[in-house]
C-alpha positions as CSV (number, residue, x, y, z in Angstrom):
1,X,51.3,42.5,-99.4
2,X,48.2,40.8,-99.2
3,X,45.1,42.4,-100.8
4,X,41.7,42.5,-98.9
5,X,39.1,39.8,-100.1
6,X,36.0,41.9,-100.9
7,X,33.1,40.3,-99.2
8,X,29.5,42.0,-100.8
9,X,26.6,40.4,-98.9
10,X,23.2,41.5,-100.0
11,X,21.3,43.9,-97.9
12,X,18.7,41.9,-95.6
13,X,15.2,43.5,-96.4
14,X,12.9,42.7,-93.4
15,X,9.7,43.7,-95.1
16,X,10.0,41.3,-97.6
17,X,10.6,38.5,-95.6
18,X,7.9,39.2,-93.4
19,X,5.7,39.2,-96.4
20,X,7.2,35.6,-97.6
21,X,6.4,34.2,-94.2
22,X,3.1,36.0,-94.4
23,X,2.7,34.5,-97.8
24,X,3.4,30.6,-96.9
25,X,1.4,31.1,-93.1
26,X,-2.1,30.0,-94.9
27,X,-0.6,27.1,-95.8
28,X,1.6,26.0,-93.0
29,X,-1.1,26.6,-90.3
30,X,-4.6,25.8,-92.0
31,X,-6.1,24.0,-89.2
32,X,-5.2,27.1,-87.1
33,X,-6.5,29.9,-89.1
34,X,-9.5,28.2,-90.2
35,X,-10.4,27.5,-85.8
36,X,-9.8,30.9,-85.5
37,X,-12.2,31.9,-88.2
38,X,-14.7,29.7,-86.0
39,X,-13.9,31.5,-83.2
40,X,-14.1,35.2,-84.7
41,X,-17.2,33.9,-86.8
42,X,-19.0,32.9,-83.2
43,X,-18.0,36.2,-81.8
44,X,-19.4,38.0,-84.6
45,X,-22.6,35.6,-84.2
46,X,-22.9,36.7,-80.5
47,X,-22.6,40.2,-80.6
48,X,-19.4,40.2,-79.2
49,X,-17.8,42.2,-81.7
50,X,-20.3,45.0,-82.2
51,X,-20.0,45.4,-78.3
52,X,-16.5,46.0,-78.4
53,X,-16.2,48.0,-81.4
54,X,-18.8,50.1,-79.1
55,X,-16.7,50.1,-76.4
56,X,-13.4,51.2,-78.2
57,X,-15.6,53.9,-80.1
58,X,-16.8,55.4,-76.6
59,X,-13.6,54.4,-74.7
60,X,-13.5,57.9,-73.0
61,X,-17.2,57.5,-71.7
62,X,-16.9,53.8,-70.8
63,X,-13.7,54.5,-68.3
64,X,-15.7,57.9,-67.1
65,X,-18.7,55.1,-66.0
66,X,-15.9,52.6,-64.6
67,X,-14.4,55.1,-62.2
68,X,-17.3,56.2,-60.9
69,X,-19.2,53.2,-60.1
70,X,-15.5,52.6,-58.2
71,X,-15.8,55.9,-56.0
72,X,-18.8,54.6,-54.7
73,X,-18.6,53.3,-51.1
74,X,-20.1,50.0,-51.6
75,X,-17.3,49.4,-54.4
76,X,-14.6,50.3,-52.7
77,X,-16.0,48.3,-49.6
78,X,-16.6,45.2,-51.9
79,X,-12.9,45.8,-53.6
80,X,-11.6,45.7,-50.0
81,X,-13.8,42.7,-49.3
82,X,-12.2,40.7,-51.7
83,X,-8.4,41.3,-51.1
84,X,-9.4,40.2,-47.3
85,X,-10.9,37.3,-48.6
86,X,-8.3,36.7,-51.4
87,X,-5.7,36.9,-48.3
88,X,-7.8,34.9,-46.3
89,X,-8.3,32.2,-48.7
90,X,-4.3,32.4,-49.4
91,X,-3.2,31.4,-46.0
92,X,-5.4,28.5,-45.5
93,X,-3.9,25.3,-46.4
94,X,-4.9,23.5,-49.7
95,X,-5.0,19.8,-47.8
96,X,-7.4,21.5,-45.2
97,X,-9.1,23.1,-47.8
98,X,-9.5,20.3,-50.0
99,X,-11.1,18.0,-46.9
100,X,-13.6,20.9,-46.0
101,X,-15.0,21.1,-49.9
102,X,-15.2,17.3,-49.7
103,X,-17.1,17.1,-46.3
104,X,-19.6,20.1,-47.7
105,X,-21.1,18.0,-50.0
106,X,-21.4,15.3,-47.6
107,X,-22.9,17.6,-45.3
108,X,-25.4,18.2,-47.3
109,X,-26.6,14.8,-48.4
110,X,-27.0,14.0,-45.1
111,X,-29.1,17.1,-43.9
112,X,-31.4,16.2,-46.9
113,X,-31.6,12.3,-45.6
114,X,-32.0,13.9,-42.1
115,X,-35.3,16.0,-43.5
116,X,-36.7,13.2,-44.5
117,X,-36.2,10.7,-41.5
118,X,-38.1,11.1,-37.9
119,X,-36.2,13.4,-35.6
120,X,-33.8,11.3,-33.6
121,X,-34.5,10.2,-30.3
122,X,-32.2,11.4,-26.5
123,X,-30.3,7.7,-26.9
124,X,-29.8,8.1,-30.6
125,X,-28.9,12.3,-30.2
126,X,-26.5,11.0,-26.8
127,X,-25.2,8.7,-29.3
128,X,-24.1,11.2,-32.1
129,X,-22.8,13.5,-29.2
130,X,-20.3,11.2,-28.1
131,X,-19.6,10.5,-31.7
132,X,-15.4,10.9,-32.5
133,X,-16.2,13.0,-36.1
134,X,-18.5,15.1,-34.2
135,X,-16.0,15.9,-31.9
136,X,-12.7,16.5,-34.4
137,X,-15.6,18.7,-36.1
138,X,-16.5,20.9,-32.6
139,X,-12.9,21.6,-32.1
140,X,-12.2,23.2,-35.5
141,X,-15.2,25.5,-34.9
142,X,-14.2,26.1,-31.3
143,X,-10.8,27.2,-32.3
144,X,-12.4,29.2,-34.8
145,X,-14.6,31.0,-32.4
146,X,-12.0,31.9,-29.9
147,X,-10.0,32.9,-32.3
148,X,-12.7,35.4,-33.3
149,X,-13.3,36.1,-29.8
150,X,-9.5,37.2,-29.7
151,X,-10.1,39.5,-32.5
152,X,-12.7,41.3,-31.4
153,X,-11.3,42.0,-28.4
154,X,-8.3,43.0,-28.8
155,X,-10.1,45.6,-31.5
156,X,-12.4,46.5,-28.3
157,X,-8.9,46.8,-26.2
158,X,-7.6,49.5,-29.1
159,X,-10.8,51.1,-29.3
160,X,-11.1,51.5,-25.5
161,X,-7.7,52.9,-25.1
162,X,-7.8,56.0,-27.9
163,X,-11.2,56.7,-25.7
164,X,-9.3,57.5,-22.4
């Protein structure tokens, strides 16, 4: 019959590879290491470090100021504030988006040319009126308004009927 080959396969020691690897890292990753020293030597040079070895020291005192400057009103209103806005911001389309923070600056230039001209005259103002951009640009604040109007008062509609 056939006699087991005996296979002895030396025990694996994690530790000691991890200290190889640790050994050779210096070497294999100089650039690395050395722009981290920058880094950690800039935080150091800042303060940054003392501040948040102060922190972790005083951890338990640090949360106790966090939470309450959260109960206050104000926070919480400014917490809600920004989730609206967050969802607000999330649901507008990024091409829309994107052609409003273009016109803005736009806007702007030519509201500082504007200061510096003479006031238009009615044929020059009648002009502008009847302008096309002028227009496109009064129906996207229209629909903006009613659809603030709508809001409102359908919130006056709810708060109306839990009065009667």
């Amino acid at each position: 019959m056939a006699q087991p080959i005996l296979l002895n396969v030396p025990r694996r020691d994690p530790h000691e590879e991890l200290r190889s690897r640790l050994a050779h890292a210096p070497a294999q990753h100089a650039e690395a290491v050395l722009a981290a020293f920058e880094v950690l030597q800039g935080l150091h040079d800042q303060g940054v470090l003392e501040l948040l070895r102060g922190m972790l020291g005083g951890r338990d005192k640090v949360l106790e100021i966090a939470v309450e400057a959260a109960k206050t009103p104000e926070a919480i209103r400014g917490i809600r504030n920004l989730l609206v806005m967050a969802k607000i911001v999330s649901s507008i389309d990024p091409e829309f988006l994107e052609k409003v923070a273009q016109a803005v600056p736009e806007a702007i230039a030519g509201a500082a040319r504007a200061e510096q001209e003479e006031p238009p005259n009615f044929w020059r103002m009648w002009k502008i009126v009847r302008g096309k951009d002028l227009r496109r640009g009064l129906v996207i604040v229209n629909s903006m308004l009613a659809a603030w109007g709508r809001s409102f008062a359908a919130e006056r509609g709810q708060q109306d009927s839990t009065k009667r």
